[in-house]
C-alpha positions as CSV (number, residue, x, y, z in Angstrom):
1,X,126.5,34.4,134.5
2,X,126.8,36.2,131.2
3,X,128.3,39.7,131.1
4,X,128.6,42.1,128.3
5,X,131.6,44.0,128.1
6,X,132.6,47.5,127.9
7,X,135.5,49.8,127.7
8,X,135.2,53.8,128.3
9,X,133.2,54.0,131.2
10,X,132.6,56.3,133.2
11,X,132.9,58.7,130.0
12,X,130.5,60.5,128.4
13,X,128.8,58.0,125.8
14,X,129.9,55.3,127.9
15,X,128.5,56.3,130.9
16,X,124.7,56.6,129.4
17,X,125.3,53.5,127.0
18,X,125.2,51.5,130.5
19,X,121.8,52.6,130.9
20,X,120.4,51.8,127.6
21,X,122.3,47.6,128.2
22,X,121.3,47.3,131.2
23,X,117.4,47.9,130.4
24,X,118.2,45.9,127.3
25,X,119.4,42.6,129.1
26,X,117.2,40.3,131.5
27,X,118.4,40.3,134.7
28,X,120.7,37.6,134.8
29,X,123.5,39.6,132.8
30,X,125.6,42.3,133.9
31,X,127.3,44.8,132.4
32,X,131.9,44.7,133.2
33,X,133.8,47.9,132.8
34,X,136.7,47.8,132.6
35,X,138.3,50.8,133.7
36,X,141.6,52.9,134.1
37,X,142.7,52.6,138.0
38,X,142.6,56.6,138.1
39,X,138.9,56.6,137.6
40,X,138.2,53.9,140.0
41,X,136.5,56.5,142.4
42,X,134.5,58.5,139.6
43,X,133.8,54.7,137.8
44,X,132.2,53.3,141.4
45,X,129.5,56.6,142.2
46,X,128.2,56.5,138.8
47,X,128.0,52.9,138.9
48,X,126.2,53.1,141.8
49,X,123.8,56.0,140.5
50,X,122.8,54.1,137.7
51,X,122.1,51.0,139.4
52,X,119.7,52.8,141.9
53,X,118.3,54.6,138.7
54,X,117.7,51.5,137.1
55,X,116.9,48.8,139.8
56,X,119.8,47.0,138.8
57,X,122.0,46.9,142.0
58,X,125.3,44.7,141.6
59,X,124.6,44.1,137.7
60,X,127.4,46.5,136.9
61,X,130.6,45.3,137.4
62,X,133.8,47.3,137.3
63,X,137.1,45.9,136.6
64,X,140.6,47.6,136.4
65,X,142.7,47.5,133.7
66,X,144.8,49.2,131.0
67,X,143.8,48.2,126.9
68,X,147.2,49.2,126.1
69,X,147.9,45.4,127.7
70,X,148.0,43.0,125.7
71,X,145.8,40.6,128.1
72,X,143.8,44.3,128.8
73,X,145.5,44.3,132.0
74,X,143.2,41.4,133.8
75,X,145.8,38.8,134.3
76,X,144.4,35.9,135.4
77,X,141.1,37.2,135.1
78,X,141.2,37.3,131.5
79,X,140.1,34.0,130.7
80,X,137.1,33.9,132.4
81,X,135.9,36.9,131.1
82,X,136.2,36.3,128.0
83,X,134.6,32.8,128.3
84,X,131.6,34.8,129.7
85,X,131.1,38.0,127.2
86,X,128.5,37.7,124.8
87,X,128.8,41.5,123.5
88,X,131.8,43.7,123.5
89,X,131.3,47.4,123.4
90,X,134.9,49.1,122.5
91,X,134.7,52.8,123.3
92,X,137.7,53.6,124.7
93,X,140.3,56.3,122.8
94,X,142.4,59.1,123.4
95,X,140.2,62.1,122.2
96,X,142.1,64.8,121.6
97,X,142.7,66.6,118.4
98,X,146.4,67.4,119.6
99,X,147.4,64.2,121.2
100,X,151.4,63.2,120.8
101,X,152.1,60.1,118.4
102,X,152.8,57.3,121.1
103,X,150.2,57.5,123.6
104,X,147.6,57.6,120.7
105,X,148.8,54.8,119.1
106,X,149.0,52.7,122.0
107,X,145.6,53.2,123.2
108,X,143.6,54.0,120.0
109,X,145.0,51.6,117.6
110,X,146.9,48.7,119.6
111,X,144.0,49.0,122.3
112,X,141.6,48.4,119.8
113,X,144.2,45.6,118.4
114,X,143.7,43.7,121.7
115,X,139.7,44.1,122.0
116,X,139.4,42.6,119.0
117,X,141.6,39.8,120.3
118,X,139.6,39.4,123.3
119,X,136.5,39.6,121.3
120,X,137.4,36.8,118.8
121,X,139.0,34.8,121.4
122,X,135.8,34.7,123.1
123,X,133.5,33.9,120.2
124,X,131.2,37.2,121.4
125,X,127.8,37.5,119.3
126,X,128.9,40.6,118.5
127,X,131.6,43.3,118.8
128,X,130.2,46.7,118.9
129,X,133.4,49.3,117.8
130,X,133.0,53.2,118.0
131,X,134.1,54.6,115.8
132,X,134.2,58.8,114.0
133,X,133.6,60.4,110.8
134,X,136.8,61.9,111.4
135,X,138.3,58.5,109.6
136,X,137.0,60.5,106.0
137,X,140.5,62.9,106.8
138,X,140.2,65.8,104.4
139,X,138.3,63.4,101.6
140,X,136.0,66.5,99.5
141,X,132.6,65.2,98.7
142,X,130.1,62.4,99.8
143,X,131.6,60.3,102.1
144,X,129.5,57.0,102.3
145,X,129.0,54.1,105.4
146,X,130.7,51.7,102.8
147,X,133.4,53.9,102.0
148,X,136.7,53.9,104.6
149,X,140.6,54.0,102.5
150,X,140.0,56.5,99.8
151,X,143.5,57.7,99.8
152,X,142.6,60.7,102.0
153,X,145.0,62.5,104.2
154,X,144.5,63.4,107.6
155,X,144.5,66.8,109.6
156,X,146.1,65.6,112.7
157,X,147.1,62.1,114.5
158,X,144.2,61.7,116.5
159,X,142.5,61.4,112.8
160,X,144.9,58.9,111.4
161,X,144.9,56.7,114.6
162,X,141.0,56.3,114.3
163,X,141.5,55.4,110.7
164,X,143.9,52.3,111.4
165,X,142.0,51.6,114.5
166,X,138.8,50.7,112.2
167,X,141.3,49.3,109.5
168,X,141.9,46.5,111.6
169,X,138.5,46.2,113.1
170,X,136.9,46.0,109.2
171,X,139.7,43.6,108.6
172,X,139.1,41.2,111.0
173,X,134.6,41.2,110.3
174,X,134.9,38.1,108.6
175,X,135.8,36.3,111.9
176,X,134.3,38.6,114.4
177,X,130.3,40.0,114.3
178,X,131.1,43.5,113.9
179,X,128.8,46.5,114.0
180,X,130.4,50.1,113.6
181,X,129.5,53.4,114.5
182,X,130.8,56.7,113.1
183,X,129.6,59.4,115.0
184,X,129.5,63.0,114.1
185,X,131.4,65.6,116.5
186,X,129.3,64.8,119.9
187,X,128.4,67.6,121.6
188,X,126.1,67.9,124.5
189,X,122.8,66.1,125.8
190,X,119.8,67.8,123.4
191,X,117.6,68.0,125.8
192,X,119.7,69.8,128.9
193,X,122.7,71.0,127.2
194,X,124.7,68.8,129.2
195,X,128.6,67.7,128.8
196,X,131.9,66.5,130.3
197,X,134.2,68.8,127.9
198,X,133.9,72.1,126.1
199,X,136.1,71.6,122.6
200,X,135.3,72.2,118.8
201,X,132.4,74.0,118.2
202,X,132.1,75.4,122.0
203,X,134.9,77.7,121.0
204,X,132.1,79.7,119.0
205,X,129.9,79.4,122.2
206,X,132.6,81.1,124.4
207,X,133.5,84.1,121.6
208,X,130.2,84.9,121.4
209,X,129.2,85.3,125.2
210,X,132.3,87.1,125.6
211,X,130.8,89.7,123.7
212,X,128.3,92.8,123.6
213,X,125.1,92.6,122.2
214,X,126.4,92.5,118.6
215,X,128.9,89.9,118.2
216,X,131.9,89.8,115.4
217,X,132.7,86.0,115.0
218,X,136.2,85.2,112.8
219,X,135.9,82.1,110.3
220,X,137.8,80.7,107.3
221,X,137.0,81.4,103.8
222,X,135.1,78.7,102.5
223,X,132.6,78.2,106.0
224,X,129.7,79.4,104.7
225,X,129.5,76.3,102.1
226,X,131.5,73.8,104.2
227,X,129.1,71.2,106.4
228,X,130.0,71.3,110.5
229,X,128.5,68.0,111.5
230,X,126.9,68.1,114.9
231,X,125.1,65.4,117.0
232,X,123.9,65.9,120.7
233,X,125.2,63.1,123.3
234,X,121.5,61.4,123.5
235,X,121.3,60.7,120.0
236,X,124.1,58.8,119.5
237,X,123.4,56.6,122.7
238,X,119.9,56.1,121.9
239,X,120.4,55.3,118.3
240,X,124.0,53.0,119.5
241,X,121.8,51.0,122.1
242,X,118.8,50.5,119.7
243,X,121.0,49.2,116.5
244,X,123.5,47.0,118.4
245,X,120.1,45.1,119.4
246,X,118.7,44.7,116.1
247,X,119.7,41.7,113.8
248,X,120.1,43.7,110.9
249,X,123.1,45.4,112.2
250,X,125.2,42.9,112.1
251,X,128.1,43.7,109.3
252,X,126.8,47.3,108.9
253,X,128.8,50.8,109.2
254,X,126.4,53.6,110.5
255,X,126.9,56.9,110.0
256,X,125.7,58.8,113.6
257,X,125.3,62.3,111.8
258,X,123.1,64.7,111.0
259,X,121.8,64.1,107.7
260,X,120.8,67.6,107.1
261,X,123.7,69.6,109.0
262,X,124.0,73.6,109.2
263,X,126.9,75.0,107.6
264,X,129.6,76.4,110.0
265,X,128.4,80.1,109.0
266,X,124.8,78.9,109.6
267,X,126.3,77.2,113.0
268,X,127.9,80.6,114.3
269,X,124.8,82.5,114.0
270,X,122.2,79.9,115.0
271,X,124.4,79.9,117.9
272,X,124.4,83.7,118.4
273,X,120.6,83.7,118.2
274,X,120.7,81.0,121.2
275,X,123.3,83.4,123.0
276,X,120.5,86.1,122.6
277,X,122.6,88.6,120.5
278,X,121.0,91.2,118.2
279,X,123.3,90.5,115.6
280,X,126.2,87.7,114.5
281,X,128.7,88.9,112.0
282,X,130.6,86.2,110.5
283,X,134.0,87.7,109.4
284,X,135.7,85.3,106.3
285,X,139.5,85.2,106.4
286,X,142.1,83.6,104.2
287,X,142.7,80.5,105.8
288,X,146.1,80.0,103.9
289,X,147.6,83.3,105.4
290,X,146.6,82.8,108.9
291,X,147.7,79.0,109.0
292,X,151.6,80.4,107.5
293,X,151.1,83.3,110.1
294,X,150.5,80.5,113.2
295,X,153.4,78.5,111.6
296,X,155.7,81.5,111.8
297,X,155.1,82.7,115.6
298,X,153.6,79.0,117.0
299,X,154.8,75.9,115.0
300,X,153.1,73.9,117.5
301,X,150.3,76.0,118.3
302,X,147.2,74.1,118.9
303,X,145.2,75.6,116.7
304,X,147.5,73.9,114.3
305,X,148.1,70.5,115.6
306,X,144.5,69.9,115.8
307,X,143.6,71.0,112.3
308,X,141.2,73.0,113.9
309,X,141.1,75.1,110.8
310,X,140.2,72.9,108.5
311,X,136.9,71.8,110.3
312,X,135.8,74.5,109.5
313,X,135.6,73.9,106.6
314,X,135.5,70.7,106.3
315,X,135.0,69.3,103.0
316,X,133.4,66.1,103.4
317,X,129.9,65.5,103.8
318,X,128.1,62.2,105.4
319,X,125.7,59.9,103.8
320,X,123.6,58.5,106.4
321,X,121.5,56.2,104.2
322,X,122.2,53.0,107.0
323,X,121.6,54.6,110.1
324,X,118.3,56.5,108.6
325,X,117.0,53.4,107.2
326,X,117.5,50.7,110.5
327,X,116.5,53.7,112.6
328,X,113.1,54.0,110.7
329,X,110.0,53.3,113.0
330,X,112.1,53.5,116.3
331,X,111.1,56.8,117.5
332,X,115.2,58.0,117.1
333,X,116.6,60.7,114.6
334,X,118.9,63.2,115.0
335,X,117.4,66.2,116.1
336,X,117.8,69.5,114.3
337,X,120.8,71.9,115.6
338,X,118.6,74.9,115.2
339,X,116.2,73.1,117.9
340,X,118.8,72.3,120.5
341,X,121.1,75.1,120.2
342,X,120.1,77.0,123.1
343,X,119.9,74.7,125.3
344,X,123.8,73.5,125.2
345,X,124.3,77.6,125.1
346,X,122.7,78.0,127.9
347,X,124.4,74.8,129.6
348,X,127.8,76.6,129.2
349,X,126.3,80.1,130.5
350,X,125.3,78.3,133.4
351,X,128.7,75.8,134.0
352,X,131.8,77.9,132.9
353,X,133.9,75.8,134.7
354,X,133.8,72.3,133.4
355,X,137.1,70.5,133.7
356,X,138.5,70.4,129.7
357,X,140.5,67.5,130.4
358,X,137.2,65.6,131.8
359,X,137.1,61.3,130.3
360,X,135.6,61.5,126.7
């Protein structure tokens, strides 16, 4: 039986991208996760939601194992399952903006090292590699789906370990199929407002229901011109699992973006209007003195290990010429932030409690 192959499940794109593969493929191929031991509990009851969901029961297979393995962690196992992947969806990564150096270089760039071993040992039709626009660094102006070693620096480690990790997956395209992905910063569902993790942009969220009816919002000098590149949980799935099954991906880099983002300014206050406020005052500061103050009293502050500053104003922007173009005709685009704002307000006004270390 033929299988295609996945790594991060049960996250949060992983989880839904099941859905879309499993519709996808006839019913004689399942659909093997392989999955961290921890997760085997979580892994196994969303399996089994999706499978009654679906009318797929015992297509999804879960398998434990670690990527940071050079054989992924499947001893004996590995053969076989290689012999019998056709796709290989690679997923899996440490997201976090502050990670330390080892564990993100073992799992996002030596992880991806041994998928792509696995995937070319196994002469797949096609590796499918996730990727971020985070790989642009601190580039200033038009990033395009072509472009990748510009000479760019990098704001933390979790951007420089994405950045090799699709180094060696664009090294290695001339013996593997590859399709890439880049999306934008994924935030929740468009439709329900629903997500694993509150990070990035849901610190805005949080200030402003913290506050009164007029709300005084902090940001960096330079946000009112500076692009802050959302995209809600559904479109990237939907647009992943319709391009991976398309010919003309094959060989392509896709930018999952917006291609007509809101400034970070315009973010705060769309977001104060879906929080219901009366008024959103965006206060500019000078980035420059408040990163030397952080450095002075917290030289390992979050704030500044994650470069959270400099999204902010982030001076890259994201051509999205590919993804626009194979997406044409499919019923998918990116939805405006202005048209789902509320609901992922409303999400976190309604679950103030979710777990910020949830699987990414």
């Amino acid at each position: 039986m033929t299988t295609v192959f996945l790594t991060g499940f049960p996250g949060f794109l992983g989880s839904a991208l099941v859905e879309r593969l499993l519709d996808r493929h006839d019913d004689e191929t399942t659909v093997t996760c392989l999955i961290q031991s921890k997760y085997r509990s979580q892994a196994e009851t969303k399996a089994e939601e999706i499978e009654a969901e679906h009318d797929a029961e015992g297509r999804i297979e879960l398998v434990e194992g670690d990527i940071t393995d050079a054989d992924l962690g499947l001893g004996e196992a590995y053969d076989d399952l290689q012999a019998d992947s056709v796709e290989v969806y690679h997923l899996a990564a440490i997201y976090d903006l502050t990670m330390d150096r080892e564990p993100g270089r073992l799992v996002n760039i030596e992880g991806t090292r041994h998928v792509l071993d696995f995937a070319e040992g196994g002469n797949v039709d096609r590796l499918h590699y996730v990727s971020s626009v985070v790989v642009s660094g601190i580039y200033e102006g038009r990033f395009t789906e072509d472009m990748l070693q510009e000479g760019q620096q990098f704001c933390n480690y979790y951007e420089t370990t994405k950045h090799m990790a699709e180094v060696l997956v664009q090294q290695r395209m001339d013996e593997i199929p590859t399709t890439i992905y880049r999306p934008g910063v994924a935030v929740g569902d468009s439709e329900t407002g629903e997500t694993q993790k509150y990070d990035g942009p849901y610190a805005f969220v949080e200030m402003l229901l913290d506050q009164g009816d007029n709300a005084v919002i902090p940001a960096p000098r330079g946000a009112s011109d500076a692009e802050f590149n959302l995209v809600p949980r559904d479109y990237v799935v939907d647009a992943l699992g319709y391009l991976s099954g398309i010919e003309e991906s094959e060989g392509k880099v896709y930018h999952l973006a917006d291609p007509d983002p809101p400034t970070t300014t315009e973010l705060i206050k769309t977001f104060g209007e879906a929080a219901g406020k009366s008024r959103t005052i965006v206060v500019p500061y000078p980035k420059g003195i408040v990163k030397g103050l952080l450095a002075s009293l917290s030289p390992e502050s979050d704030l500044l290990k994650s470069g959270g500053l400099e999204y902010q104003t982030w001076g890259a922007s994201f051509d999205c010429t590919n993804a626009v173009e194979d997406l044409e005709g499919s019923g998918i685009e990116c939805p405006s932030f202005d048209s789902y704002a509320e609901n992922l307000v409303d999400f976190v006004r309604e679950n103030p409690d979710i777990d910020e270390g949830a699987m990414n």
